[in-house]
N, C-alpha and C positions, 0 to 999 in steps of 0.2 A: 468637439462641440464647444464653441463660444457660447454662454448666458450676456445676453444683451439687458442691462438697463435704459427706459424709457422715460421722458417727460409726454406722459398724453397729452395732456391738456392743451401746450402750446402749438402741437403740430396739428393735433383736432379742429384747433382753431380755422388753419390754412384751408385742409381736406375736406371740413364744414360745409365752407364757404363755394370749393369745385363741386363739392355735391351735391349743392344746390343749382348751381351754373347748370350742371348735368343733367337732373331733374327737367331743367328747361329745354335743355337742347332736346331730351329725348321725345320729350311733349312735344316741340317741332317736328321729331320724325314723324314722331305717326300722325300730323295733320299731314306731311310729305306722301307718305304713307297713301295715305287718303286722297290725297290729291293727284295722286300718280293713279289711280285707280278709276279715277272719274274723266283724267285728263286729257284731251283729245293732241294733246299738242306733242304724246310721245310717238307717234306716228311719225312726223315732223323730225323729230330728234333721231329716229334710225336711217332716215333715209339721209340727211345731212352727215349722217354719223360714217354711212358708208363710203363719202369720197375721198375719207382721208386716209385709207389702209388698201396699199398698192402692194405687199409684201405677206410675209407672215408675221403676225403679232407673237412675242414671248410674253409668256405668264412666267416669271422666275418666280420662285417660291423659294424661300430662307429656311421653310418646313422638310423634315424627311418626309420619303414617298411614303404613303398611306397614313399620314398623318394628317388630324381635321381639316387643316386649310388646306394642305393637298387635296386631300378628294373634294373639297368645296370647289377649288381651282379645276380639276379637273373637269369635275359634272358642267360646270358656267363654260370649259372652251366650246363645248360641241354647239351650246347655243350663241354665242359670240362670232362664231366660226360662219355660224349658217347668217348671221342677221350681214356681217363683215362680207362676206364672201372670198375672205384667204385663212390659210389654216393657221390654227392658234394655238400655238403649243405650250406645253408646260414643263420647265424646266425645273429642276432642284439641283438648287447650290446650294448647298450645304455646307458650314465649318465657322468659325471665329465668330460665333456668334452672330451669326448674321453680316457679316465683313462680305463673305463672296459671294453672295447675293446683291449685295450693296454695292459693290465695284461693277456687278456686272449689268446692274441696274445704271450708273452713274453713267458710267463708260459710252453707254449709247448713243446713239442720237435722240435728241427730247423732240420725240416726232409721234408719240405715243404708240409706236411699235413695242415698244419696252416696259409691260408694269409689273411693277415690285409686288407680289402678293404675302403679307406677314401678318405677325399679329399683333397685339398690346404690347409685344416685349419692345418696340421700335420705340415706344416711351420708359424705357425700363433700362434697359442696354446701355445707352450715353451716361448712362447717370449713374453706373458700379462697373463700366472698362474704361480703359481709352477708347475713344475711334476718333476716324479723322473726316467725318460724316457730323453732321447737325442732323435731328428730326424733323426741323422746322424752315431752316434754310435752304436745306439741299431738296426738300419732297414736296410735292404738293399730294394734298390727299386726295384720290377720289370719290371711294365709297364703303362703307364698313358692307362683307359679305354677311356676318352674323353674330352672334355673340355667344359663346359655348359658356356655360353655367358651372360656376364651380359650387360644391356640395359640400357642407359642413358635414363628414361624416364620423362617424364611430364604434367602437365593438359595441352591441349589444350586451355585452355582457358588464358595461361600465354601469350600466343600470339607471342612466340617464333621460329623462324621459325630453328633455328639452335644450334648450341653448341655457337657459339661466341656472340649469343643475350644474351644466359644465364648468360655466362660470365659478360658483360659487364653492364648488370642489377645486379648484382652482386659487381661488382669493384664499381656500380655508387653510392651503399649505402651498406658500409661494415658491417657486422655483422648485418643487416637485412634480408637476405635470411636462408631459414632451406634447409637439406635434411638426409633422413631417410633413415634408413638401418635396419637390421633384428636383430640386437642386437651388442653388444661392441663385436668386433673381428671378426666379422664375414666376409663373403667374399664381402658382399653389404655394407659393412661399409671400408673394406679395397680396396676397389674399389674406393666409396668417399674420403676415404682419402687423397690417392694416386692421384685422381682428383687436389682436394686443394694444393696439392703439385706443382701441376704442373703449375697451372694458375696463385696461390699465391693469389686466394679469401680467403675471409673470412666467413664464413656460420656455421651457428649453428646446430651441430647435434641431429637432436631426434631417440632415440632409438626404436624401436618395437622388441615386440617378436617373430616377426617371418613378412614373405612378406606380407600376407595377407593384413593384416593391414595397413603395410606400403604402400602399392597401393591404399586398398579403400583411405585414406590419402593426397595419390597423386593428387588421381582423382577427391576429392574433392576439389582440390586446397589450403587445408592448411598446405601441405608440398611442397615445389618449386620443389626438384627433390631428383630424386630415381634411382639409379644402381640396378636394380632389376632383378633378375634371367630371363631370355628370357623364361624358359618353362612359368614361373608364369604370365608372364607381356603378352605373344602372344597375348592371347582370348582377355585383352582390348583395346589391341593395333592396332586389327585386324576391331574391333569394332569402334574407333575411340573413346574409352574413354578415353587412353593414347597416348599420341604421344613420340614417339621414335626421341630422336635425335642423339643418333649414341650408337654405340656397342665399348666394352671394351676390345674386343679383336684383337691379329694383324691383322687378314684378317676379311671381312666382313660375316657376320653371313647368310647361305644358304635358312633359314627362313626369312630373313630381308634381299635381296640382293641390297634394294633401299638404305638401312639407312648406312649413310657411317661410318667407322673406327673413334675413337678420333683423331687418326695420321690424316687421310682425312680433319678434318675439321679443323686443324693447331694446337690441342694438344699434343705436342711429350711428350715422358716418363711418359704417363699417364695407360697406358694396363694394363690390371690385367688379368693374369691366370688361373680359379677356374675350377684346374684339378677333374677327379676321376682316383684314381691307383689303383695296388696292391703293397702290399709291404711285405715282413717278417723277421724276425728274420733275424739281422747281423750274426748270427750264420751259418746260411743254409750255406752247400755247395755253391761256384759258378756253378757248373756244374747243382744244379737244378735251382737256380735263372735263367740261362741259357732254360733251358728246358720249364721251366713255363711263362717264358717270349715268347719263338717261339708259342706254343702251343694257348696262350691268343692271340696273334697278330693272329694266325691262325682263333682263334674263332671270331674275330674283325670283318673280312673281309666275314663271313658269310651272305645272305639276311638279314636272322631274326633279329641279331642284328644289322644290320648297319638300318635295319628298327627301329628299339629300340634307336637309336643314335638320328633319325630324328626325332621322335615323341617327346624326351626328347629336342631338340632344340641342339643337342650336335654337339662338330666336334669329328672328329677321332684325332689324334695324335702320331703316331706308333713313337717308341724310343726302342735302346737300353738299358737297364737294366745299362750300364755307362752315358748313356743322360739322363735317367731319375735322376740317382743319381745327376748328375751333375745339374741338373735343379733344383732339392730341396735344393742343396747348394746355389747356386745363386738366389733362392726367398727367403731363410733366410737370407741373407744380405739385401738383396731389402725390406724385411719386415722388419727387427728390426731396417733400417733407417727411415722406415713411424711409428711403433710403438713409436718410441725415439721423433718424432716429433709432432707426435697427442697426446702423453702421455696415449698411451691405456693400461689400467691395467682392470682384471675381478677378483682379490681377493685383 
């Protein structure tokens, strides 16, 4: 375990400033949102949507099988399938961080038979390996599917009643508290980070291979706390083997409507993101980027999946195909200020 020292201040400056960008873009979703709901013109956009899928369309997924964006990818082909009228598979490529998903996204033809289904780490990845992929050059985004909540949690037994006890048990002896995350770069570790950033503690990170671990850990009490995925952390938290002291995202989470925002409990510029999209090939056409983007927002707002949304702990988040672009440029600045400052490297 490396101890990382941090200059808050000047990288809070940066992540401020996307925060506030984000703030705005997110207020456009939900007039998007709203608009899509009222709008008579997406009737229009499926049927045009139709003439361009003569084949079967791939969902690749950079996710392992039964993992959120998986089953998100999943629940969306059977309605995709039926609006498209060719079957729509889901594939997982799995390995190098996202690398074989990306080659087998790139490779294709940019005919929008091919989309890339991934999540926040597409902003996270270029900025602690190599790869030989840009976020912004090589993709155009279509549409965020949702946003999984990460949970500030804790043993109970820390005797914490809030975010600012943490803290301040924290300040009161520096560099002796830990907290764990699901491995180097990951969204529960970029969550933490961005945490640290913002309070300006000092805590040791330990790494896990994955949440599992990093919970039983928690709940043990020999990790202090955990940004831990909301679907992973409910069942103990429901339990009362973990205690939740707030959620990581701008609004409060509809599973957790008790446990208040980091913003609620006097942390600003601390939120973390951890979308699932679609995205493809810079190449595509705008008019299909256009098409695949109405038609997904169409399948969004279906029972089935908005039932798939709730069971994974997800929010909705409807955007334009330029708000979502727009939202991947402003979390790669916002990340490669927290990467520069945690010094996260994974080769």
């Amino acid at each position: 375990m490396n101890r990382q020292t941090t200059k808050p201040a000047a990288h809070l400056a940066t992540a401020g400033a996307i925060t506030a960008n984000r703030r705005i873009a997110l207020g456009q979703a939900l007039g998007l949102a709203s608009a899509l709901a009222l709008g008579p013109s997406v009737g229009r956009a499926q049927s045009t949507a139709k003439s361009f899928a003569n084949r079967p369309i791939r969902l690749v997924s950079g996710a392992t099988a039964g993992s959120a964006s998986d089953i998100l990818a999943r629940s969306l082909a059977d309605k995709l399938q039926a609006e498209f009228g060719v079957p729509v598979i889901v594939e997982n490529r799995v390995g190098a961080a996202g690398a074989v998903a990306v080659q087998a996204v790139l490779s294709a033809p940019p005919d929008g038979h091919t989309i890339f289904v991934y999540t926040a780490a597409h902003t996270v990845v270029p900025l602690i390996s190599r790869t030989s992929w840009d976020p912004v050059r090589d993709f155009s985004a279509v549409v965020p599917l949702g946003v999984v909540p990460n949970v500030l949690v804790v043993s109970p037994g820390k005797g914490w009643r809030g975010v600012q006890d943490l803290v301040s048990a924290a300040r009161s002896k520096p560099g002796a508290m830990n907290y764990a995350s699901a491995g180097q770069g990951s969204a529960t570790h970029m969550s933490a980070e961005k945490f640290k950033l913002a309070t300006g503690i000092d805590a040791v990170h330990v790494p896990f291979k994955g949440s599992p671990e990093a919970i039983t850990e928690t709940i043990a009490g020999r990790i202090d706390y955990f940004f831990a995925p909301l679907v992973s952390a409910l069942p103990q938290i429901r339990t009362g083997k973990l205690q939740a002291l707030a959620v990581g995202t701008p609004q409060r989470s509809s599973q957790l409507p008790d446990v208040p925002t980091l913003a609620q409990s006097g942390i600003t510029n601390a939120e973390y993101l951890f979308w699932i999209g679609m995205l493809v090939s810079s190449k595509t056409p705008r008019e299909l980027v256009a098409q695949l983007n109405q038609s997904t927002l169409t399948a969004l707002q279906t029972p089935e999946v908005r039932e798939k949304l709730n069971t994974l702990g997800a929010e909705s988040l409807p955007m334009s195909p330029e708000q979502f672009d727009a939202l991947i440029r402003d979390e790669l600045t916002a990340n490669a200020a927290i990467v520069k400052a945690a010094g996260i490297r994974i080769d």
